[in-house]
C-alpha positions as CSV (number, residue, x, y, z in Angstrom):
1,X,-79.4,-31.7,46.8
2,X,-77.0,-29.4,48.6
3,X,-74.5,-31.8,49.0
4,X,-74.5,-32.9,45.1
5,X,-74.0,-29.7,44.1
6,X,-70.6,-29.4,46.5
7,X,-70.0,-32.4,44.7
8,X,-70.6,-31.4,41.2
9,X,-68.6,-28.0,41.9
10,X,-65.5,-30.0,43.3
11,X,-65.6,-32.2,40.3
12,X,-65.4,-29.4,37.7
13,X,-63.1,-28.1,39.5
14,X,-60.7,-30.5,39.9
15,X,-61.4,-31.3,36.0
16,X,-60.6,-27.6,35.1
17,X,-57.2,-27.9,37.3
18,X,-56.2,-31.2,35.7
19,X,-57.2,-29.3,32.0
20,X,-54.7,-26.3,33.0
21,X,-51.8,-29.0,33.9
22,X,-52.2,-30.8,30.8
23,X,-52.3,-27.1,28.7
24,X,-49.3,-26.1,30.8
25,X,-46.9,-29.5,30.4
26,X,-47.9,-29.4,26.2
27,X,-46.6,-25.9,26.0
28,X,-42.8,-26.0,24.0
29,X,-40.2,-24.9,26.0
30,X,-39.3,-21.2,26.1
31,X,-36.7,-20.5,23.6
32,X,-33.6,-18.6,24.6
33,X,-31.2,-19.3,21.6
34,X,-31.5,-19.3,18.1
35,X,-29.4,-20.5,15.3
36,X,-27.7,-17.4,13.4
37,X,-26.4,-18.0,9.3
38,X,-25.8,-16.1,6.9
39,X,-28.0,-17.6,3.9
40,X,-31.8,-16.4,3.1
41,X,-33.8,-19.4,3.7
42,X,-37.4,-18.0,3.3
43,X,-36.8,-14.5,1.8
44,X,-36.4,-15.3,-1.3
45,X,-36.2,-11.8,-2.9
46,X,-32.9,-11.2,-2.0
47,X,-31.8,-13.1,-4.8
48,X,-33.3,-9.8,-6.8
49,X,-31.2,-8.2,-5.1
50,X,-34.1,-5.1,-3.6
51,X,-33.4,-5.0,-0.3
52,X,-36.9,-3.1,-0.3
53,X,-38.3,-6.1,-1.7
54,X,-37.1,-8.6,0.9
55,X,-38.4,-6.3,3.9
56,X,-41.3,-6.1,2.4
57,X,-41.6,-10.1,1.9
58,X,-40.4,-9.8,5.9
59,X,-43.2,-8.1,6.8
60,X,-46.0,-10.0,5.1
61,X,-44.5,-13.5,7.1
62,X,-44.7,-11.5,10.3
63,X,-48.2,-11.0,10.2
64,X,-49.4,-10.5,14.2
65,X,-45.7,-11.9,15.3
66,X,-43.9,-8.9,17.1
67,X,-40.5,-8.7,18.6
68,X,-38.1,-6.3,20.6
69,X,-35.0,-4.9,19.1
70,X,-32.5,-2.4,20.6
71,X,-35.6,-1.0,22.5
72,X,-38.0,-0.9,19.9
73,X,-41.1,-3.2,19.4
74,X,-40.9,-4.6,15.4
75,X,-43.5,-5.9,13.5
76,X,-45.4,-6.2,10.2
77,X,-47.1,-2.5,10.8
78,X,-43.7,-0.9,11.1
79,X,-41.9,-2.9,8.4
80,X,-44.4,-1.9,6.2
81,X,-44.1,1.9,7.2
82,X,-40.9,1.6,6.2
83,X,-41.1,0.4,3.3
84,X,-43.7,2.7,2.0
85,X,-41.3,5.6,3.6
86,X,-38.1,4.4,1.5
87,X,-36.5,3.5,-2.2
88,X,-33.8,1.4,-2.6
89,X,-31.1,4.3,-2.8
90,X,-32.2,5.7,1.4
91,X,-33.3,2.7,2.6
92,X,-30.8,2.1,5.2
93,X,-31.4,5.7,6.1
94,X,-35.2,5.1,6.9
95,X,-34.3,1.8,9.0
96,X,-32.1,4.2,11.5
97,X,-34.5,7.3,11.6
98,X,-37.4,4.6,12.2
99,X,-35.9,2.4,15.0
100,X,-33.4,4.8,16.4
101,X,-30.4,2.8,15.9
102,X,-27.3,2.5,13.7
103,X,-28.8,-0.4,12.1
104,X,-27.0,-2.9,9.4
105,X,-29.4,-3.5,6.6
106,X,-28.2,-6.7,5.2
107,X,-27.4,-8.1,8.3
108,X,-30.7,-7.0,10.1
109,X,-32.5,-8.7,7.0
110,X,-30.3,-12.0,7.9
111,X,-32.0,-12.0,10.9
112,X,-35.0,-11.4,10.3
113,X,-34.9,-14.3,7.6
114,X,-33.9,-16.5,10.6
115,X,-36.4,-15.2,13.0
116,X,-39.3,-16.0,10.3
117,X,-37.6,-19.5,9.3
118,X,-37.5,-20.3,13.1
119,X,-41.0,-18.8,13.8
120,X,-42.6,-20.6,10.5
121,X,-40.6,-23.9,11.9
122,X,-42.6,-23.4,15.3
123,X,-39.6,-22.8,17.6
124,X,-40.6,-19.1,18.4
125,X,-45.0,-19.3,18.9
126,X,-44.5,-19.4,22.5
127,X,-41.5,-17.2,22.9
128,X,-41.0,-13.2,22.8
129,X,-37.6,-12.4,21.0
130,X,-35.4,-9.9,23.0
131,X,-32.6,-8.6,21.1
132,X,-30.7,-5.7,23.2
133,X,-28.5,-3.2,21.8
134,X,-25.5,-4.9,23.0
135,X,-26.4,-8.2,21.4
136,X,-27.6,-6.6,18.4
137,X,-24.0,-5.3,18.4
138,X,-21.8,-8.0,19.5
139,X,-23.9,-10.2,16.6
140,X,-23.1,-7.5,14.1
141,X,-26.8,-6.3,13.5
142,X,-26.0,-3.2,14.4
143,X,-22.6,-1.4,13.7
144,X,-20.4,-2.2,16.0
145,X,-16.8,0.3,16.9
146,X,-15.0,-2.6,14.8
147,X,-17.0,-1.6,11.9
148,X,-16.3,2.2,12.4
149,X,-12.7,2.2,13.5
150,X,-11.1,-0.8,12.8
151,X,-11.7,-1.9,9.5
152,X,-12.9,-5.2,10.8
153,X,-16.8,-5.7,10.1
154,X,-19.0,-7.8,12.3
155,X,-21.2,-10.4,10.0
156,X,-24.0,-11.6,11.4
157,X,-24.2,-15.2,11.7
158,X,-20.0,-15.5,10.9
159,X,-18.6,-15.4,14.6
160,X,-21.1,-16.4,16.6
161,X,-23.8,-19.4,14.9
162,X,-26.2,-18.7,17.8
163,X,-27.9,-15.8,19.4
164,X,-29.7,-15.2,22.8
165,X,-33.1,-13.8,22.8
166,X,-34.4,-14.3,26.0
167,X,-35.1,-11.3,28.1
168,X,-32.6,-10.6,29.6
169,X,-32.2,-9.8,33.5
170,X,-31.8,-6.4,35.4
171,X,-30.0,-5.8,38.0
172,X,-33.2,-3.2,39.8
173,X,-35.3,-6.3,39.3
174,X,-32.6,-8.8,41.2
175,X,-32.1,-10.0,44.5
176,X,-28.3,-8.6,44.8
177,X,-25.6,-11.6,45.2
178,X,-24.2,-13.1,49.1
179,X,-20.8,-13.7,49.4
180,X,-20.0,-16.9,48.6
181,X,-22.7,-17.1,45.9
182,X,-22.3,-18.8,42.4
183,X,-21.2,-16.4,39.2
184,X,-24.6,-15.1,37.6
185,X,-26.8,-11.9,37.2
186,X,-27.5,-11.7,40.5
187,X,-24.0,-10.1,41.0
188,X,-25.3,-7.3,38.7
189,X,-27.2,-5.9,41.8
190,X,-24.9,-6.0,44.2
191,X,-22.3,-2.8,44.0
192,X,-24.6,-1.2,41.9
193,X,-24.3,2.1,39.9
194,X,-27.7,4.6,40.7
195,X,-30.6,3.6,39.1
196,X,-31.6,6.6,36.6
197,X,-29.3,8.5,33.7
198,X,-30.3,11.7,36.3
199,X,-29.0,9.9,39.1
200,X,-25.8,8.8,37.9
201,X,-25.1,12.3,36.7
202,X,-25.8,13.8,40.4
203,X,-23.9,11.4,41.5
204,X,-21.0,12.3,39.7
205,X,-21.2,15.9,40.0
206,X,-20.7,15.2,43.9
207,X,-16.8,14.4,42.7
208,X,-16.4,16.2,39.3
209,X,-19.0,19.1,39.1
210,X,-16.9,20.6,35.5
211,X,-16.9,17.3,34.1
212,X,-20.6,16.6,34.7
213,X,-21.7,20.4,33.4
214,X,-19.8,20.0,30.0
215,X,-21.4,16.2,29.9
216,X,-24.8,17.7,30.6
217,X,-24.3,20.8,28.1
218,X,-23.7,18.0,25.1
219,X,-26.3,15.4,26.2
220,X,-29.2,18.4,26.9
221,X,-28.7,19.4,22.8
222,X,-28.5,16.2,21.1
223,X,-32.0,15.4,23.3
224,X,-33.4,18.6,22.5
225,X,-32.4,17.5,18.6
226,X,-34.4,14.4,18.9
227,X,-31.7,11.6,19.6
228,X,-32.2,8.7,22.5
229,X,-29.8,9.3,24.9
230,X,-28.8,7.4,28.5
231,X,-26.0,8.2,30.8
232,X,-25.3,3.9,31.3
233,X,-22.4,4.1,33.9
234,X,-20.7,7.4,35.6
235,X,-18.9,6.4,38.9
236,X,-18.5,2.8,39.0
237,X,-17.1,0.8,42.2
238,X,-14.1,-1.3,41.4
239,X,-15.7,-4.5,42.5
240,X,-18.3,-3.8,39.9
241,X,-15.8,-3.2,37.2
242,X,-13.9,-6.6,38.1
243,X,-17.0,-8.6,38.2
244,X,-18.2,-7.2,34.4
245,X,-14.4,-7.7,33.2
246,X,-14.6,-11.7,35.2
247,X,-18.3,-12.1,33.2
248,X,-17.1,-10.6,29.7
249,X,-13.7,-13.3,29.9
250,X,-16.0,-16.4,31.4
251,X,-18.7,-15.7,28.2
252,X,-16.0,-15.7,25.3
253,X,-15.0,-19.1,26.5
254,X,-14.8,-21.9,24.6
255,X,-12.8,-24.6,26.0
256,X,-12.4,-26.5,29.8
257,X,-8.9,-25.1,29.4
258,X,-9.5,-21.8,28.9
259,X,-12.2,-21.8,31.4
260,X,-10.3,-23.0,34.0
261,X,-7.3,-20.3,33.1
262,X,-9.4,-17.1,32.9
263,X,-10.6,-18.4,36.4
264,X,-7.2,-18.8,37.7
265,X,-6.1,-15.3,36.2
266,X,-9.6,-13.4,38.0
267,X,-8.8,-14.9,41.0
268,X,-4.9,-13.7,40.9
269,X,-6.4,-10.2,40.6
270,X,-9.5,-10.2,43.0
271,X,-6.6,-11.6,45.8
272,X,-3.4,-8.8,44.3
273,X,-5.8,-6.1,44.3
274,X,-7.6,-6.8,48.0
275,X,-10.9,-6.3,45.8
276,X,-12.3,-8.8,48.5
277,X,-15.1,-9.7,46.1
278,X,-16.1,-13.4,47.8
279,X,-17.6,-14.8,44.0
280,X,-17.5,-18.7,42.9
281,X,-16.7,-18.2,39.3
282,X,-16.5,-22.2,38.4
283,X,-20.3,-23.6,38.7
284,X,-19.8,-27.2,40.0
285,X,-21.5,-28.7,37.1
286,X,-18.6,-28.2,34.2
287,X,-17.0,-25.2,32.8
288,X,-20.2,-25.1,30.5
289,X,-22.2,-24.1,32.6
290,X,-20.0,-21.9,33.8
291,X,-20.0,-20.0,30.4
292,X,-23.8,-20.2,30.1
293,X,-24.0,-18.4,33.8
294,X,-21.3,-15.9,33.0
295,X,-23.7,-14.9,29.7
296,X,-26.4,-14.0,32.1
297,X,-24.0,-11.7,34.1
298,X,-22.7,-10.2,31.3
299,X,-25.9,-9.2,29.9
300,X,-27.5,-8.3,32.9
301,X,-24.7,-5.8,32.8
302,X,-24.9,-5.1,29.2
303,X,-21.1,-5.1,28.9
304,X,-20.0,-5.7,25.0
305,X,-16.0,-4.6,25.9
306,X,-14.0,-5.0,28.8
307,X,-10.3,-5.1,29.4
308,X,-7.6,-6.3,32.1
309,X,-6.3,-2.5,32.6
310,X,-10.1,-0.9,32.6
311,X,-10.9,-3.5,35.3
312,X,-7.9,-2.3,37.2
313,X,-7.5,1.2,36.7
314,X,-10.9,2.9,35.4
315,X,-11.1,6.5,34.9
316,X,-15.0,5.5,36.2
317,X,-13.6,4.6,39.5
318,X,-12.0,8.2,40.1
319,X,-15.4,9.9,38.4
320,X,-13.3,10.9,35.3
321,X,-15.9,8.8,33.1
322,X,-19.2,8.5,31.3
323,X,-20.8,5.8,29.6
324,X,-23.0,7.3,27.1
325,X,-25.7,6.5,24.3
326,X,-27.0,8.9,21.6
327,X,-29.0,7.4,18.5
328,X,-30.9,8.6,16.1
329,X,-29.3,11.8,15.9
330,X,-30.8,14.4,13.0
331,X,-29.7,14.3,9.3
332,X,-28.7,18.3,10.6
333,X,-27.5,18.3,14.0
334,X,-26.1,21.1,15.5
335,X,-23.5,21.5,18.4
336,X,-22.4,24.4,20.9
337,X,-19.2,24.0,22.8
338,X,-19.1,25.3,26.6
339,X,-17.0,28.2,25.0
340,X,-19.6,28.5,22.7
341,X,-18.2,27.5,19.3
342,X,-20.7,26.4,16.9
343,X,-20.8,23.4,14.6
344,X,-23.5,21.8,11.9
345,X,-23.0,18.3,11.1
346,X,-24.6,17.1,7.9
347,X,-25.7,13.3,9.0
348,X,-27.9,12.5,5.8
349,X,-26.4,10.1,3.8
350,X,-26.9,7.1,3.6
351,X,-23.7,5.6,5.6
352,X,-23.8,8.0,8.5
353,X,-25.3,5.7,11.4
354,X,-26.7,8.3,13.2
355,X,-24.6,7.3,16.3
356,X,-22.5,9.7,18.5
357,X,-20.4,6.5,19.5
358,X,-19.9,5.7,15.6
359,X,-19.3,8.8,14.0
360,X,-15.7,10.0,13.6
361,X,-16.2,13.7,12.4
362,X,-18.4,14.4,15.8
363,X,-16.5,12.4,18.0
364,X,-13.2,14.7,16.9
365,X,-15.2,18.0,17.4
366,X,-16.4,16.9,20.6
367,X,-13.6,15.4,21.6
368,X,-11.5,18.8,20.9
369,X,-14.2,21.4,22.1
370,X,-15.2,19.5,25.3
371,X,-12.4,18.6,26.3
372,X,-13.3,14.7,26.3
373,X,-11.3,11.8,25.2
374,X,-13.4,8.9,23.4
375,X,-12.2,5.0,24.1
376,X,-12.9,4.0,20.1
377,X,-12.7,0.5,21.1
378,X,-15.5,0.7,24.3
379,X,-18.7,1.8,22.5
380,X,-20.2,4.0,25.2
381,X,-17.0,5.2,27.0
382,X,-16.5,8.7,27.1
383,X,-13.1,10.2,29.6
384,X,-12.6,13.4,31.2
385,X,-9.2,15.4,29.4
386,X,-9.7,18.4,31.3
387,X,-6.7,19.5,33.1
388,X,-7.7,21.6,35.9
């Protein structure tokens, strides 16, 4: 009797194994893309033209389905809150005070259409979305400096047909990269900035103690007025620089060609420079993948801007930089200067994004009174002007 019952426990067990393989091998594939357009294919209330209407519709397809969005977890509950908070004249103003970002209403609803048309189609049961900031942003979902300063809006789902929504890798969370090693995230963790907005601040007081009190005095008052605020980059190592300029050019790609000549180019400047930096930047399986890789090191480091001279010659190299994020600034926010000048900026209407980076009449105050320089183009970058 004994030995049956080892017998009849070994068989459900292996039965129970076999079950779990099966389960696991039916599963879809995890999703990391999705297609991006800029048509409403299930919310149909935008042809009514109430924005209010379509969230709402949004939010009734969503049901239990929740996703992540610059940082903040979106689904039916909060859709609805903010539709019961809004009318059609402030409801872009609700969306920024709610999630905390500079949010762009008719292209967020663009995506959301998509996101429900995907999710309805089955592509997304099995998948959590991940949309950072800085894909928000490059997809034009959220403003973007272009929008502000240039003139030249960002449509969602006009560049780019396809957005990533996988989570995206960290560098505290990666085994850093060996010489020698392939292009990917993993080179996110090697030459690595500190690991806290606190930490990169002490460590650029160590070389620029003035710069670092006026940067604390400005970041301490917008937190104190309720606005989410990170210190992303202070002192950055040049090797770290090169390697988010090399992953920025290798994403963009779109061609073997061009491939092959921004790889060319970035090694011209890792040998010029001595940087020393012992990357493979062509993956020996096609220049494809080599442009799928270089995504993954680009958004491990979040970069959405990067240049040839900032590479090169940084003001973050010589601790004359911050990189900076402030959102959801008050509708009255209020601002003393280190020489104690006072200012109140009025931020409710309805196109003020609620965005230190985006917001021309703070950035000049700021920029005057704390003796800062802002890089309009680089969305977080922030220079010391000071002349000691």
């Amino acid at each position: 009797m004994k030995i049956l019952r080892h017998i009849l426990f070994y068989l459900l067990l292996l039965t129970a194994t076999q079950c779990r393989t099966v389960e696991t091998l039916s599963r879809p594939p995890h999703e990391s893309i999705f297609s991006a357009n800029r048509k409403f294919d299930i919310l149909t209330s935008a042809t009514k033209g109430n924005y209010r209407l379509v969230l709402g519709e949004a939010a009734g397809y969503l049901k239990d389905y929740k996703f992540y969005f610059a940082g903040t977890s979106i689904d039916s509950g909060r859709l609805r809150a903010i539709v019961r908070s809004s009318s059609e004249d402030n409801l872009t103003t609700v969306i920024r005070d709610n999630i905390k970002q500079p949010v762009d209403t008719y292209d967020f609803l663009l995506f959301l259409d998509d996101l429900i048309y995907q999710y309805r189609g089955g592509k997304l049961r099995n998948t959590r979305v991940w949309i950072t900031s800085g894909r928000a942003r490059r997809a034009g979902i959220l403003l973007h400096p272009d929008d502000v300063f240039e003139n030249r809006p960002r449509n969602y789902g006009e560049n780019s047909k396809t957005l990533d929504i996988d989570r995206p890798k960290r560098p505290d969370n990666l085994r850093p990269a060996n010489d020698g090693d392939l292009l990917g995230a993993n080179w996110s963790a090697r030459y690595k900035n500190a690991s806290t907005s606190q930490k990169r601040l002490i460590e650029l007081e160590r070389k620029n103690p003035d710069f670092t009190k006026r940067t604390r005095l400005l970041l301490s008052q917008l937190e104190k007025q309720g606005a989410i605020v990170a210190v992303h980059s202070a002192y950055r190592k040049r090797e770290r620089g090169y390697l988010m300029w090399g992953a920025f050019l290798l994403s963009r790609s779109k061609s073997k060609k061009e491939t092959e000549r921004i790889i060319s180019e970035l090694e011209k400047v890792n040998r010029n420079n001595k940087l020393n930096v012992r990357i493979v930047w062509m993956d020996p399986k096609g220049w494809q993948q080599t442009v799928k890789r270089a995504k993954e090191m680009a958004d491990a480091y979040d970069v959405v801007y990067a240049t040839r001279h900032g590479a090169l010659k940084s003001d973050h190299y010589d601790s004359k930089a911050v990189d900076i994020t402030a959102t959801g600034l008050p509708a009255r926010l209020k601002l003393v200067s280190p020489s104690g000048a006072e200012k109140i900026f009025d931020l409710s209407g309805e196109n003020q994004s609620r965005d230190l980076n985006l917001t021309p009449e703070i950035i000049d105050w700021v920029e005057k009174n704390f003796y800062f320089k802002k890089l309009r183009s680089d969305y977080p970058h922030w220079s010391d002007e000071k002349k000691i």
